[in-house]
C-alpha positions in Angstrom: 116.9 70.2 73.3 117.8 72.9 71.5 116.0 75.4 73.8 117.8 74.1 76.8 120.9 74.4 75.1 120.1 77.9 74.4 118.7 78.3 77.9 122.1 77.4 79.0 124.2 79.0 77.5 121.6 82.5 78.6 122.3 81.9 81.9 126.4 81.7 81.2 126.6 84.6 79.3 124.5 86.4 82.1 126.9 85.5 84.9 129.9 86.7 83.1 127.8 89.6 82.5 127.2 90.4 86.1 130.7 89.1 87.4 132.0 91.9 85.0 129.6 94.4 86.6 130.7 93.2 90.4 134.4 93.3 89.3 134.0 96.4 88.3 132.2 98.3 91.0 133.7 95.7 93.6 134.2 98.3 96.3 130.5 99.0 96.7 129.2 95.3 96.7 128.7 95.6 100.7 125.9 97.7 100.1 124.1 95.5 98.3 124.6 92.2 100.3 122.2 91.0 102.6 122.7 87.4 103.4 125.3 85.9 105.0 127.4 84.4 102.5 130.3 86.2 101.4 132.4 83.6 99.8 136.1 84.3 99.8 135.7 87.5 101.6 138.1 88.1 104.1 136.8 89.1 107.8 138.0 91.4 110.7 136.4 91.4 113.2 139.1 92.9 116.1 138.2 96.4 115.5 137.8 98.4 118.8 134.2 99.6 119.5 133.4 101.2 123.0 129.5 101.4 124.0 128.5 102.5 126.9 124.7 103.6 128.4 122.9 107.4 128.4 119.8 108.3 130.4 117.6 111.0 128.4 115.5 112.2 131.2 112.6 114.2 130.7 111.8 114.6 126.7 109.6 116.6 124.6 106.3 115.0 124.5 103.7 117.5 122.5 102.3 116.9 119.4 103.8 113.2 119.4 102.4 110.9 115.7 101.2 108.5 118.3 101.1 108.5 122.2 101.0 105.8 124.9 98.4 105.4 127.3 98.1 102.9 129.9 100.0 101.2 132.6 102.8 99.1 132.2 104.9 97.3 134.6 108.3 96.3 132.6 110.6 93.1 134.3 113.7 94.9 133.6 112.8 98.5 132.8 109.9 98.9 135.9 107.0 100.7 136.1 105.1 103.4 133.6 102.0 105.1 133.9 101.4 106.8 130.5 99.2 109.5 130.6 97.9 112.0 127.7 96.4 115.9 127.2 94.6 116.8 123.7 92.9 119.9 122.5 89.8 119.6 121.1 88.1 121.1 117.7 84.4 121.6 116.6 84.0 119.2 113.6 81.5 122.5 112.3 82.5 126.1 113.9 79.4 128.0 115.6 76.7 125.1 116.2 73.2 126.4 116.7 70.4 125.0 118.8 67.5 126.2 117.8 66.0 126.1 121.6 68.5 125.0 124.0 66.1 125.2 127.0 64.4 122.5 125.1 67.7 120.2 124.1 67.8 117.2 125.8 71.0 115.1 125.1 70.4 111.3 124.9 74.1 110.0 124.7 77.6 111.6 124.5 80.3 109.0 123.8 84.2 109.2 123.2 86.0 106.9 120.8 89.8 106.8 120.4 90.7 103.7 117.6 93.1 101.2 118.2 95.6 100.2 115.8 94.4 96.6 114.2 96.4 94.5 112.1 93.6 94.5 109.1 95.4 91.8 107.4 93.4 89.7 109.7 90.2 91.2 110.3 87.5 89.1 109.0 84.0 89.4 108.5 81.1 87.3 108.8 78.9 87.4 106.0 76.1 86.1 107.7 75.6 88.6 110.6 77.8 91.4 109.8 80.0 91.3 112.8 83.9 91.6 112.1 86.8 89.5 114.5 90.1 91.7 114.6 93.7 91.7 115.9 94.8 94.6 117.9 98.0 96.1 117.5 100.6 97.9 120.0 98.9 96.7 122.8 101.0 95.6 125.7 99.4 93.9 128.0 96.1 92.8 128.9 95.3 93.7 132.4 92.9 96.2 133.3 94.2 100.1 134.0 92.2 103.2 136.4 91.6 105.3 133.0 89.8 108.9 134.5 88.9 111.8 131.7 88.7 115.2 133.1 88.1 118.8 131.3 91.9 120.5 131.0 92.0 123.6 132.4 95.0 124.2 131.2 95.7 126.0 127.9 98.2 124.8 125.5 99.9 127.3 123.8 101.4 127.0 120.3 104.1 129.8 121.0 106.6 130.5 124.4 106.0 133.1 125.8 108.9 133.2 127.6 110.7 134.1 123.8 108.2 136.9 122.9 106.6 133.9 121.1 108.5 133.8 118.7 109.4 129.9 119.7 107.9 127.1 119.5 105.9 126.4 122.4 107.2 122.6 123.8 105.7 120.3 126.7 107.9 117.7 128.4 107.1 114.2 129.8 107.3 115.0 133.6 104.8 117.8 133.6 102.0 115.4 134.9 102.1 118.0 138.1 101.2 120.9 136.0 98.0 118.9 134.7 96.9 117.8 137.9 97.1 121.1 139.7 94.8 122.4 136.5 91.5 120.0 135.8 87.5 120.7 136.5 87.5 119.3 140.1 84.2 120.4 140.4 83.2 118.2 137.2 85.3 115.7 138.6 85.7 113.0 136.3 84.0 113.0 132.8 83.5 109.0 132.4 81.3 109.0 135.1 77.8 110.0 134.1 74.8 109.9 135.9 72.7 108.5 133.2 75.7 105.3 133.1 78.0 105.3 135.7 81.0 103.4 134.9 83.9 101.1 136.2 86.9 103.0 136.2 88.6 100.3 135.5 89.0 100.0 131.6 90.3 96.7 129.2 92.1 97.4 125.4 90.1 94.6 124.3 89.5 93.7 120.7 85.8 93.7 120.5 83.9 95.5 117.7 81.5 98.6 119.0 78.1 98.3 117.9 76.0 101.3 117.8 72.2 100.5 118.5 68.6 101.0 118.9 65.4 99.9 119.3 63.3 100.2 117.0 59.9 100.4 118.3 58.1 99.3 114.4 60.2 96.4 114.2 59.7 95.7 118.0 63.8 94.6 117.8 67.3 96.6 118.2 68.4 98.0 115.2 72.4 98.4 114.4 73.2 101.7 113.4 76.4 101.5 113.3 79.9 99.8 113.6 83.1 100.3 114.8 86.2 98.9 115.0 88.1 98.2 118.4 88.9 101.3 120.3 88.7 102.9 123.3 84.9 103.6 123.7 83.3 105.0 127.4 80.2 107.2 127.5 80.8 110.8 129.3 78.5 113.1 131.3 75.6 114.4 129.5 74.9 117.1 132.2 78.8 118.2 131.9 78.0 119.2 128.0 74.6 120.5 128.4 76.3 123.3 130.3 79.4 123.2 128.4 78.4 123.1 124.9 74.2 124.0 124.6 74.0 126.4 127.5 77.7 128.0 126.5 78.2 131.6 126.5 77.7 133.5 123.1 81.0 133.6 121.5 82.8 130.9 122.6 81.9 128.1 120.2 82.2 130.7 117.2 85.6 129.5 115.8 88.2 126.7 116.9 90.5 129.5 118.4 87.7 130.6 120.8 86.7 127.0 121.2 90.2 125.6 122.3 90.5 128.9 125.4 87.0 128.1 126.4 87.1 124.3 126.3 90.6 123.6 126.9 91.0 119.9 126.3 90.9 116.7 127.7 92.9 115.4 130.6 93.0 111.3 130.5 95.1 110.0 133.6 96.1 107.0 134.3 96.6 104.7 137.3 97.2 100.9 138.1 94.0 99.5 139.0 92.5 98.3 141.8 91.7 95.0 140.4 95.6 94.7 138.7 97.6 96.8 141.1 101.3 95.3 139.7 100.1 94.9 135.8 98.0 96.9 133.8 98.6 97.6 130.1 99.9 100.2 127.6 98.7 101.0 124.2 100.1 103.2 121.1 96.9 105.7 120.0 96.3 107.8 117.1 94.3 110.3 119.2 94.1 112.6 116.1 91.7 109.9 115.2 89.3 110.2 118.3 86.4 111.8 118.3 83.1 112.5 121.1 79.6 112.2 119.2 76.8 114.3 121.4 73.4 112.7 120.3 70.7 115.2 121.2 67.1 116.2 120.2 66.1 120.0 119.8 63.4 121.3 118.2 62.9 121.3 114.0 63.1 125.3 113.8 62.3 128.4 115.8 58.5 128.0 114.7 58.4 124.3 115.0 58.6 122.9 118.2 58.4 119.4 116.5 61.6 117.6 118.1 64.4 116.0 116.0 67.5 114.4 116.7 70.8 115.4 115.9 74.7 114.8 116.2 77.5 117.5 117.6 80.9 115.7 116.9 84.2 117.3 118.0 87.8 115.7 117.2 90.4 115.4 119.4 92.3 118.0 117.9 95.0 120.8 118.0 98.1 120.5 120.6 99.0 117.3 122.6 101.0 115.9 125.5 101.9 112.4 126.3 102.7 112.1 130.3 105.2 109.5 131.8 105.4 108.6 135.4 108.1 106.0 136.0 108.8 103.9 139.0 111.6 102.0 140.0 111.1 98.4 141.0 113.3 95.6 142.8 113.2 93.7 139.4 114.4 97.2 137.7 117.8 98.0 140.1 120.5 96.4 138.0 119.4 99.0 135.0 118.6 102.0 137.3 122.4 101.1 138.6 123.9 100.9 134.9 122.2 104.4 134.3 123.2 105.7 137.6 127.0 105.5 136.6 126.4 107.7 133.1 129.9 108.7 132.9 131.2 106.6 130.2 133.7 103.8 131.3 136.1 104.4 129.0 137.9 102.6 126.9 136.3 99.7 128.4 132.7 100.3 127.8 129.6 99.0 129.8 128.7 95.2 130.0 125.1 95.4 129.3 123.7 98.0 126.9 120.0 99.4 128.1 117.7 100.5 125.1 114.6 102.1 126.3 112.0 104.2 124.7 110.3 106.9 126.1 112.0 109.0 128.5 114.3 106.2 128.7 117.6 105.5 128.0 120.4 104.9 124.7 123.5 103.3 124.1 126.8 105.9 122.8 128.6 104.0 120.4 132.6 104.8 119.6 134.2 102.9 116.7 137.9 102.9 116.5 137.5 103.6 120.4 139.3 105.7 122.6 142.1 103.6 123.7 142.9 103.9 119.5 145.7 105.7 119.0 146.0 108.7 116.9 148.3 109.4 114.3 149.8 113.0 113.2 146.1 114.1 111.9 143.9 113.4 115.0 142.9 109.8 113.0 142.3 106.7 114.3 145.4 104.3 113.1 143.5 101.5 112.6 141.2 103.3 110.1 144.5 104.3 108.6 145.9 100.5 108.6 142.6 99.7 107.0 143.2 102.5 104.4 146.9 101.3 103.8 145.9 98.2 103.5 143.7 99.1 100.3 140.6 96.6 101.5 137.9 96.8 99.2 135.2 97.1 101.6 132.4 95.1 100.7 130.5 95.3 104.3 130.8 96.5 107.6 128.2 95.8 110.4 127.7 95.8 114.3 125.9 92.6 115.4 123.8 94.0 119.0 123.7 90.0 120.8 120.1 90.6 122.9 120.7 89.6 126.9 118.8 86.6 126.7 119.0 85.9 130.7 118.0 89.6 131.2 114.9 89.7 128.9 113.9 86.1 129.6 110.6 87.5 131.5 110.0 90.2 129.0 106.9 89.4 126.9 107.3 91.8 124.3 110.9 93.4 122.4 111.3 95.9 120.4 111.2 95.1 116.9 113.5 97.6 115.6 116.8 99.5 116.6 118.2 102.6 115.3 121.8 103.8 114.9 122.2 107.4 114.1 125.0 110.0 113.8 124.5 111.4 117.2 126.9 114.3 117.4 124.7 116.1 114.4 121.3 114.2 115.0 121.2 112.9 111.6 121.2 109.1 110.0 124.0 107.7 109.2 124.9 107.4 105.3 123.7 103.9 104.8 120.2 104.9 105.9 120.1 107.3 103.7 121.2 104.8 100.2 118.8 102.9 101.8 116.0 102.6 99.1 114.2 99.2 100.3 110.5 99.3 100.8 107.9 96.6 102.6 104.6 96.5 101.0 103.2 94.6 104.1 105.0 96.2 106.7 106.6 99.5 106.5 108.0 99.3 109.6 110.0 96.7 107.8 111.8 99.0 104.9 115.4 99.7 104.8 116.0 95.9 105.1 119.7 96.4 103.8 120.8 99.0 106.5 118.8 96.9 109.2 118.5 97.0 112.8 115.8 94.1 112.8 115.2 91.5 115.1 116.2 88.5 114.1 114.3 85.3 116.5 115.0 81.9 117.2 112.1 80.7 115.0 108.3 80.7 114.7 106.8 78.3 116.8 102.6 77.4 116.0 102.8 81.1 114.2 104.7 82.9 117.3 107.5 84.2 117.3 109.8 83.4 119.8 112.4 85.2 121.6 115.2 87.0 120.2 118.6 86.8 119.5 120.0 89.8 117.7 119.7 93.0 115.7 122.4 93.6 112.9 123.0 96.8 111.6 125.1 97.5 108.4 126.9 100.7 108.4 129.3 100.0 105.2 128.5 103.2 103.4 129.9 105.4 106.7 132.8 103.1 107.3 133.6 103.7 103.5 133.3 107.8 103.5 135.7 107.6 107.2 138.2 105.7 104.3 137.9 108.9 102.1 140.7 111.4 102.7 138.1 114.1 102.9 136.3 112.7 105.7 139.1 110.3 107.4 138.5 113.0 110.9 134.9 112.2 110.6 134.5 109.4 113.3 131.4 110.7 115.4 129.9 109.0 118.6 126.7 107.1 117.2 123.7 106.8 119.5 121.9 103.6 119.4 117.9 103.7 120.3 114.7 102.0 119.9 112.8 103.0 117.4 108.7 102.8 116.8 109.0 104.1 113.3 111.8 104.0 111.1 110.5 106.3 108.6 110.5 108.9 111.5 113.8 111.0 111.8 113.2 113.7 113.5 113.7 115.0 116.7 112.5 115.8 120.5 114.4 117.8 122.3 115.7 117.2 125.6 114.7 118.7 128.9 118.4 119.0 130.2 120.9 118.7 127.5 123.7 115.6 127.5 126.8 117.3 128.1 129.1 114.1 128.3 129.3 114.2 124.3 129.3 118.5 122.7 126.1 119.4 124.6 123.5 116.7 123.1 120.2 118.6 123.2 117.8 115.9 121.2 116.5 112.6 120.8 114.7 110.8 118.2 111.3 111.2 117.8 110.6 107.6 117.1 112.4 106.3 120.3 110.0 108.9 122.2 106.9 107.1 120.8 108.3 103.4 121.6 107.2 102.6 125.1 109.8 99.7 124.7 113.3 98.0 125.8 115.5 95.6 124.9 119.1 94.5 126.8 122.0 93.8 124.5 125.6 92.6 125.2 128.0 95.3 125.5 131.7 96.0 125.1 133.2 95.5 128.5 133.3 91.9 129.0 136.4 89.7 129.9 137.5 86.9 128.0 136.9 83.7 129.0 133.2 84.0 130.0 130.5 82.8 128.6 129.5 86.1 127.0 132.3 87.1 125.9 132.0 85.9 122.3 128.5 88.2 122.4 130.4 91.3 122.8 129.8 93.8 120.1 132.3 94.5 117.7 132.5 95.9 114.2 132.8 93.1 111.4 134.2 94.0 108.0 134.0 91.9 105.3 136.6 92.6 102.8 138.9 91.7 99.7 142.5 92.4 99.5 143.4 93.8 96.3 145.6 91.9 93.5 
């Protein structure tokens, strides 16, 4: 009894303890709420926000963290055909063969992992073999995947600046790659020792490695891997590009790369799924080819051995998009068609595409807000003379459940930047919130989540919204110092929210101060996602989905 009285009377004199701390930084509790209980808070929510939709066109695509390949054939967003160019690197400069009349190459294989969600993997302990999950794979028909020699040289420097710029590949350059491949190779995947299907399946199946070993009189696994991309290429191509090469060119990875230039892996929809193939997200830094050859012991020893030659798919990279409109794709070719921003209205519908895709421009305080004496917004100054202590401010993004209703998959992450400086936003930044299971997850204050219906039998179904807090920003527009500092915010899928850099554009934006860049991680996100806009009239059945800016505030004593 007397512990619980003690327990009890703990727990008071914590509360007043932490009530005393709130009270006394009250102004900065919004950036520390996350649920949606704000007890006596008082809300506005009848701020004006404009949004309205931006094409990006053609983006910078070289040297991307991950890259899509495949075919994809989007309900809303239509067609893409995502192809890919990599460098490659000697694993060990200058290989010798001892007698390279006398090599004879029993396999050559390229292997590109997939990503796998490895909380799942499982292994059985009674015959070795491991089950996985795949990740970022969209789809699960098959694709035409062909793999040519480049014969194209990717340069780290532009020449056209006396190289003293950085050399950069955009993502409708697919032309300048097929006008420059081995046609007299043809294609690589094609060998005459295994001729193969050109069509090609992301399926999750672990790759054995195996023999037969003769002693045993059964096959043997040598090795395993995990799910990847896996196809067998033309021995006779390396045995006259890599053992009968000319002396000099494998002596370093510079002479390497302008001798062997790279791979070229193009994509197509297949003949066997001409309307629906599928797309994957690839570490290619992570691919390898494996030559498995026998050559003789030594110069003096004609005794044969086998060896391995492995070179990684390394140095300079470009990720290709081809994109084709569809019937099912008019209504958001017409949206982007109309780029001029419908002021102060705003669009109806908001298109979010990764890629080369497209972004939404977001105004708060809009346009049609008037200005006072200082060029200021006058309701940021109402807010101001009001003396709210702002405890959070957030835009709600309502998904277009009617417009992605055939979609399978949705983005699971926006991102709201500053886009007139291509930087975060302020609450990003304060942002210290970390997922141990999912980093994709982190900065779970500042959000821009998607938030789902429910799990149904361990899916997730469909979703409903992505909430974004932006009290920190709203807060420093209240400061006298930066009351003028309302910038346009640019609102984009994102494949990585850790990623904040940039790719620049091909032709720069010049509805908003000559925008020259997008973010990086929208590049990398072959996704899209619909979301209610500004511009609908009252009375309709959307019209409580518009955006607008919520503040949830106290009014001082």
């Amino acid at each position: 009894m007397k512990f619980n009285s003690f327990f009890k009377t703990f727990l008071l004199g914590l509360f007043l303890v932490l009530f005393a701390s709130c009270d006394k930084d009250f102004n900065e509790v919004g950036t520390n709420i996350i649920g949606e209980d704000h007890y006596d808070f008082e809300v506005d929510s009848t701020k004006t926000v404009v949004a309205y939709n931006q094409p990006f066109g053609a983006v910078q695509t070289n040297n991307l963290p991950t890259n899509a390949l495949g075919y994809y054939n989007h309900p809303v967003f239509g067609k893409t055909k995502a192809s890919f160019v990599t460098q490659l690197e000697l694993i060990a400069a200058n290989p010798k063969f001892i007698n390279p009349g006398a090599v004879e190459i029993d396999s050559v294989y390229l292997y590109v992992p997939y990503f796998i969600n490895a909380r799942k993997t499982v292994k059985n302990s009674q015959t070795g073999d491991s089950t996985y999950e795949l990740d970022s794979i969209y789809g699960s028909s098959p694709i035409k995947l062909e793999v040519f020699e480049s014969k194209y040289y990717l340069r780290d420097f532009d020449a056209s600046t006396g190289l003293e710029g950085v050399q950069r590949y955009y993502s409708d350059q697919k032309p300048l790659f097929d006008n420059n491949y081995n046609t007299v190779a043809g294609r690589l995947n094609d060998s005459t020792a295994q001729i193969q299907n050109v069509n090609f399946e992301f399926k999750p199946n672990e790759i054995k490695l195996q023999y037969y070993n003769f002693e045993k009189e059964q096959t043997v696994v040598k090795q395993r891997l995990a799910p990847g991309i896996f196809v067998k290429l033309s021995r006779e191509f390396f045995m006259q590009k890599l053992v009968n090469a000319p002396a000099g060119t494998l002596t370093n990875n510079n002479t390497f790369k302008d001798y062997f230039r790279g791979l070229y892996f193009r994509v197509n929809n297949s003949d066997a799924s001409v309307e629906q193939g599928s797309l994957a997200l690839l570490d290619f830094k992570k691919g390898k080819i494996v030559m498995s050859y026998h050559d003789e012991t030594t110069a003096t020893n004609n005794e044969r051995i086998r060896r391995e030659l492995t070179i990684n798919l390394g140095g300079n990279t470009v990720n290709l998009f081809e994109t084709e409109n569809t019937s099912s794709s008019s209504s958001y070719i017409a949206a982007l068609t109309n780029n001029t921003p419908d002021t102060p209205a705003g669009d109806e519908k908001l298109y979010l595409k990764g890629q080369n895709g497209s972004m939404a421009v977001i105004e708060l305080f809009g346009p049609d807000s008037p200005l006072d004496a200082d060029d200021i917004p006058e309701e940021l100054e109402e807010i101001k003379a009001n003396k709210w202590l702002i405890n959070e401010a957030s835009l709600t993004f309502f998904i277009d459940r009617d417009a992605m209703l055939s979609s399978t998959y949705e983005p699971l992450r926006i991102y709201l930047y500053d886009l007139e400086n291509n930087v975060p936003i302020v609450d990003y930044t304060f942002d210290g919130t970390e997922n141990n299971v999912n980093p994709k997850l982190n900065k779970l204050i500042h959000g821009g989540i998607i938030e789902r219906d429910e799990v149904v039998e361990g899916v997730p179904t469909k979703g409903i919204q992505y909430k974004i807090r932006l009290t920190r920003y709203l807060m420093s527009l209240l400061a006298d110092e930066n009351a003028s500092k309302n910038v346009k915010l640019g609102l984009v899928v994102t494949e990585s929210i850790a990623a904040i850099t940039n790719a620049k554009l091909q032709t720069p934006i010049t509805n908003y101060n000559d925008i020259k860049f997008s973010p990086l991680a929208s590049v990398m996100n072959p996704l899209g996602t619909v979301l209610h806009g500004t511009n609908i009239l009252p009375n309709t059945e959307n019209y409580g989905k518009r955006l607008k800016l919520k503040i949830y505030y106290t009014k001082p004593n």
